[in-house]
C-alpha positions in Angstrom: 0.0 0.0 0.0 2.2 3.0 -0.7 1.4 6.0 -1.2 -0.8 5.7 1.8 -0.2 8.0 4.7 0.2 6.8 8.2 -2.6 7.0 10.3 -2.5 10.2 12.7 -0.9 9.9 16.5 -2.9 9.9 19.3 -2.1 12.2 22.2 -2.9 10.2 25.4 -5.7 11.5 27.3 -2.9 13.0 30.4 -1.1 15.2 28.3 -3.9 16.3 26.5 -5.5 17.1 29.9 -2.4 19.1 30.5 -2.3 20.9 27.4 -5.7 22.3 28.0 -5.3 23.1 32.0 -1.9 25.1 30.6 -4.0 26.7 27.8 -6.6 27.7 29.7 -4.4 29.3 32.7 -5.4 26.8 35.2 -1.9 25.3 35.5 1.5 26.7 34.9 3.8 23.8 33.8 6.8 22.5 35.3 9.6 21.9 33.6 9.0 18.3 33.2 5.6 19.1 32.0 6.5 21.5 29.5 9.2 18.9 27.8 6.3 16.4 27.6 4.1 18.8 25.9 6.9 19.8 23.5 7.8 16.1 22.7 4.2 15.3 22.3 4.0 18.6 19.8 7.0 17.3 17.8 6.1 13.7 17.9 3.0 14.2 15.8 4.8 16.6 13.1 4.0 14.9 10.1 6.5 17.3 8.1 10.5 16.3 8.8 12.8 19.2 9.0 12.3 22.7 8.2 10.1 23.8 5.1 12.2 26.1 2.6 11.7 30.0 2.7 
């Protein structure tokens, strides 16, 4: 089957939780937290590197 893109990443239901509490200004992140979300963020980039300018 090529040609066929991968099916999207799911963001578990904890950091998504987090995401929105941070959003919404209910929580300010720790450190640790704020690395998950940013792994999270980058883990479901469907786009490799940098586009050209």
């Amino acid at each position: 089957m090529a040609g066929k893109p991968p099916p999207p990443r799911q963001t578990s239901s904890k950091v998504s939780t987090l995401a929105s509490n941070v959003l919404s200004g209910q929580v300010k992140p720790t450190v640790a937290q704020s690395k998950t979300l940013a792994a999270s963020a980058l883990g479901q980039d469907q786009t490799k590197g940098q586009k050209p300018k």
